[in-house]
C-alpha positions as CSV (number, residue, x, y, z in Angstrom):
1,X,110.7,111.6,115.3
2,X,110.6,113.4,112.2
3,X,108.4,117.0,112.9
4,X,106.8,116.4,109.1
5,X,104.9,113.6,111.2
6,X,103.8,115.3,113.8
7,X,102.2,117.8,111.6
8,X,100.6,115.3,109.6
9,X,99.2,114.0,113.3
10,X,98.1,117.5,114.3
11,X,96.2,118.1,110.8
12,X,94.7,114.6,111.2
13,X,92.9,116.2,114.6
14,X,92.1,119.2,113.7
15,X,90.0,117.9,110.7
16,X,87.8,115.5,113.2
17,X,78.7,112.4,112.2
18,X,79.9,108.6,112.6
19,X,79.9,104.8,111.8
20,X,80.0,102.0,114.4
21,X,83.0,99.8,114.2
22,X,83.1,97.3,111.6
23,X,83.3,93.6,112.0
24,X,86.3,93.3,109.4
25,X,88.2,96.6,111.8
26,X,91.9,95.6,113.0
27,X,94.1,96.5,115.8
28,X,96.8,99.2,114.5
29,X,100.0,98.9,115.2
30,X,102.4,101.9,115.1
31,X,105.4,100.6,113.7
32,X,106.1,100.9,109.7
33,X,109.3,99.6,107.5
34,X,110.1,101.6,104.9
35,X,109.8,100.0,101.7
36,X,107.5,97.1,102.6
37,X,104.6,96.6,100.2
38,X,102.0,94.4,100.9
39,X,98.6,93.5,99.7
40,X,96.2,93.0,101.9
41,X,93.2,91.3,102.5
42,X,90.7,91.9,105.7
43,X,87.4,89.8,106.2
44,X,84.6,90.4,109.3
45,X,81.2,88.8,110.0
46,X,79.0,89.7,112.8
47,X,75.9,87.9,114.2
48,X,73.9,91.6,114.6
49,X,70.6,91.5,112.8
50,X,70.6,91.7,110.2
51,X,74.1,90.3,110.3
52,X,76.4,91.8,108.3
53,X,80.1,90.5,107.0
54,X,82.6,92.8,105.3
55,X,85.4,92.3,103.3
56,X,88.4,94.2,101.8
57,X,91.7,94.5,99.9
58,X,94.1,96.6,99.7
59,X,97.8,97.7,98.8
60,X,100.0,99.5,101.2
61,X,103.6,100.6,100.8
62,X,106.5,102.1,103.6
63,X,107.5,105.1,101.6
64,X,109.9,106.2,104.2
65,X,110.6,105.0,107.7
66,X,107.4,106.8,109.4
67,X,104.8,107.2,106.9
68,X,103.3,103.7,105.6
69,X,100.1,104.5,103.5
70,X,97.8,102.1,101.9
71,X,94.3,102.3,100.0
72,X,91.8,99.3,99.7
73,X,88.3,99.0,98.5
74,X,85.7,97.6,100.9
75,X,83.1,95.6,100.0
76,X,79.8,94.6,102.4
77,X,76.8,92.3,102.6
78,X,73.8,92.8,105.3
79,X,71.2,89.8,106.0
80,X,70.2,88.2,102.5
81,X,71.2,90.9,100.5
82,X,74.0,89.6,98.2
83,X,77.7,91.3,98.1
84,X,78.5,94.4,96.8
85,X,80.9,97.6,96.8
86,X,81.0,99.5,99.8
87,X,83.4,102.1,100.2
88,X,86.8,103.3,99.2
89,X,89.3,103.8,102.1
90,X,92.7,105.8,101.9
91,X,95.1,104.8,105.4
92,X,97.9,106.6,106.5
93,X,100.1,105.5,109.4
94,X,102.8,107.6,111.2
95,X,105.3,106.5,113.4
96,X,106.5,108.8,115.8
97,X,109.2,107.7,117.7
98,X,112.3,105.5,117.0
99,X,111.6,101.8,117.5
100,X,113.0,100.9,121.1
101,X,113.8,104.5,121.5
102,X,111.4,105.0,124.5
103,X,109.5,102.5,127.0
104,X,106.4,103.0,124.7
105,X,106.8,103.3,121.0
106,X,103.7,105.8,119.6
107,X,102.3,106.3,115.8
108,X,99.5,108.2,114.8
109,X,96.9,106.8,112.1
110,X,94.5,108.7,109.7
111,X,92.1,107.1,107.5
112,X,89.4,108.4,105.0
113,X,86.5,106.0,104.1
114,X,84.4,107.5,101.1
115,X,80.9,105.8,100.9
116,X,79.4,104.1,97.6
117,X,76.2,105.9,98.7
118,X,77.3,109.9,98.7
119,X,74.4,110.1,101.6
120,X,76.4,108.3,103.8
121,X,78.8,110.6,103.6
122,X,83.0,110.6,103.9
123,X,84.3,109.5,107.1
124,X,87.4,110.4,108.5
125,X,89.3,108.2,111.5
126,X,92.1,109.3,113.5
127,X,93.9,108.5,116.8
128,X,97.1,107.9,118.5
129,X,98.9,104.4,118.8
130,X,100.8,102.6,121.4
131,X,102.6,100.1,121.8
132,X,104.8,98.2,124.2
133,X,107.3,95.0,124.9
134,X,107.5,92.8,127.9
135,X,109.8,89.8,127.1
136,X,107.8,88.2,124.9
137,X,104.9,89.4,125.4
138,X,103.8,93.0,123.4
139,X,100.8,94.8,124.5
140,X,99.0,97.5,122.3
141,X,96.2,100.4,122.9
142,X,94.9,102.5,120.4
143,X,92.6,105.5,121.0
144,X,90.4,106.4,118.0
145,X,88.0,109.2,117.0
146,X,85.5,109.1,114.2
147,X,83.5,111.8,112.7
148,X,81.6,111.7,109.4
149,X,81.0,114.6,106.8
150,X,78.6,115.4,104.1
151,X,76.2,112.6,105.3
152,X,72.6,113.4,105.1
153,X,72.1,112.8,108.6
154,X,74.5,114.4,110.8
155,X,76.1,112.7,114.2
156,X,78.5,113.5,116.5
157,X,82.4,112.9,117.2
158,X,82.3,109.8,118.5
159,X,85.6,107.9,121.0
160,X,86.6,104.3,120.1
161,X,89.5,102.3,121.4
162,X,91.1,98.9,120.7
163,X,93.7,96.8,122.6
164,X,95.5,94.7,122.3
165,X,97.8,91.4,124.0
166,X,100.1,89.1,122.2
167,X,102.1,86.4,123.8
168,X,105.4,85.5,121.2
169,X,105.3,81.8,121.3
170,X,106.9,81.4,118.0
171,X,107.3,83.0,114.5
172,X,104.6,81.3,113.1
173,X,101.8,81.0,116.1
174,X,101.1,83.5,118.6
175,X,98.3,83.9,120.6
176,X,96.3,86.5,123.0
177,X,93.3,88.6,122.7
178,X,91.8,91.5,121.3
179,X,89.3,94.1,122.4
180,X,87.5,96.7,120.7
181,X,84.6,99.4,121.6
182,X,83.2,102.1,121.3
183,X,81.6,104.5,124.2
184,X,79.8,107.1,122.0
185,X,80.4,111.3,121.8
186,X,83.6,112.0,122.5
187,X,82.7,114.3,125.3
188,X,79.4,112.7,126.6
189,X,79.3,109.1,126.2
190,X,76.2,106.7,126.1
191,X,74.7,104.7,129.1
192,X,77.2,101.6,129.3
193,X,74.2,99.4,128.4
194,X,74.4,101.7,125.0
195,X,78.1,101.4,124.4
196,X,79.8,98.9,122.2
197,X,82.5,96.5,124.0
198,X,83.7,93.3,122.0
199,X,86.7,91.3,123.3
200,X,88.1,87.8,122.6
201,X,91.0,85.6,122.2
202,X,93.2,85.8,118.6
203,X,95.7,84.1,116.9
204,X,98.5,85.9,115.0
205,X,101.8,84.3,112.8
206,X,104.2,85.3,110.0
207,X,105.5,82.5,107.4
208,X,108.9,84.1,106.0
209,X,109.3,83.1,102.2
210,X,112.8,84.7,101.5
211,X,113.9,87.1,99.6
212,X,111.9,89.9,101.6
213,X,108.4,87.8,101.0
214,X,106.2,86.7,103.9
215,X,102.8,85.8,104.7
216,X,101.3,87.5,108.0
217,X,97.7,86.5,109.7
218,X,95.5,87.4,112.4
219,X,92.2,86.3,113.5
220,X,90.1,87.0,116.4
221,X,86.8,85.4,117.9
222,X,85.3,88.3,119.6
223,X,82.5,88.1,122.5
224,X,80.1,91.2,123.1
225,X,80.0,92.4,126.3
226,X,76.8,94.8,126.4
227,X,73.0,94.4,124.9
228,X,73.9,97.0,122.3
229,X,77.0,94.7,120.9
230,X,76.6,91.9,118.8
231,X,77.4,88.2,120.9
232,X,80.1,87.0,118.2
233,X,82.2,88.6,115.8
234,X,85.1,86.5,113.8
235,X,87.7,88.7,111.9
236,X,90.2,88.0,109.9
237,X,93.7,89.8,108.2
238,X,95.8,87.7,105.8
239,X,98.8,90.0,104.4
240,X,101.2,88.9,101.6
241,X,104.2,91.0,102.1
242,X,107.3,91.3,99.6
């Protein structure tokens, strides 16, 4: 695609401390429409302890047809501890090749998440996306990196994935599953009994509204798979598009 992505893609790499995946986290997808605007609105709880639920809303726009970039505010609440601002996030998706084009269509995300609390630092996410189609059935996998800055307690680089199967029923209901995880340092991961794994099945659907408007949802019950995940997680993404 265009080579102003790619850079963008190879800047997003060389910039890679970190933060465990959130319960409200989504699966990316690589694809982007040039002038869609959407706001949008992500909500997560998880049965860790304390357990912790996390909300946020955002507004994204296509400002060409590879670069889709949206900003949000994020907004957390842990055990009894009542709601309250969490971060600012800054998302920036790049699609790389022509829709169809290849067998595999590929994108590249970056996104910033700047912390209420400056001594949790600024952390920065980035990692190629993929995606494929089978029929009627479109399968995704997603390899992430994480790596925070300026936090007063340093960590490491650390490798994340998500994945990803839908099954196209019909417009407006679509089921599969999702998976997500995380496996620790990039380059020396954790005992599995250590890693993150959380996987489950999800519901997706788009309500078209005309004139360019729609409504788009996804939720997902997720199941931990190791001692170090939390047993359930529910997420959810509700997008108003126009």
């Amino acid at each position: 695609m265009k080579s102003k992505a790619a850079w963008f893609a190879a800047m997003g790499m060389l910039c890679l401390q970190s933060a465990h995946a959130g319960p409200a986290d989504y699966v990316y997808t690589p694809m982007v429409e040039k002038g869609e605007r959407e706001i949008d609105f992500k909500s997560g709880t998880a049965d860790s302890d304390p357990r912790k639920t996390v909300a946020t809303i955002g507004l994204g726009y296509g400002a060409n047809d590879w670069w889709f970039t949206e900003a949000y505010v994020k907004y957390a609440k842990e055990g009894s501890d009542g709601i309250k601002y969490d971060a600012f996030e800054w998302e920036n998706k790049f699609q790389l090749t022509e829709t169809g084009k290849y067998p595999v269509d590929v994108g590249f995300i970056t996104e910033i998440e700047v912390a209420r609390d400056s001594d949790e630092g600024i952390e920065l996410k980035v990692g190629p996306l993929f995606q494929t189609d089978f029929d009627k059935l479109q399968l995704n996998g997603n390899l992430l990196f994480e790596k925070v800055f300026d936090a007063v307690v340093s960590s490491p680089t650390v490798a994340g994935y998500q994945y990803q199967v839908k099954y196209r029923w019909q417009p407006e209901l679509e089921y599969g599953l999702q998976g997500f995880g995380e496996m620790g340092e990039w380059d020396h991961w954790d005992a599995s009994e250590d890693q993150l794994h959380k996987v489950g099945p999800a519901i997706f659907g788009k309500f078209a509204l005309g004139n360019r408007q729609a409504i788009k949802y996804n939720a997902a019950w997720l199941f931990g798979l190791t001692d170090a995940t939390p047993d359930n997680t529910f997420r959810l993404q509700v997008e108003f598009e126009f």
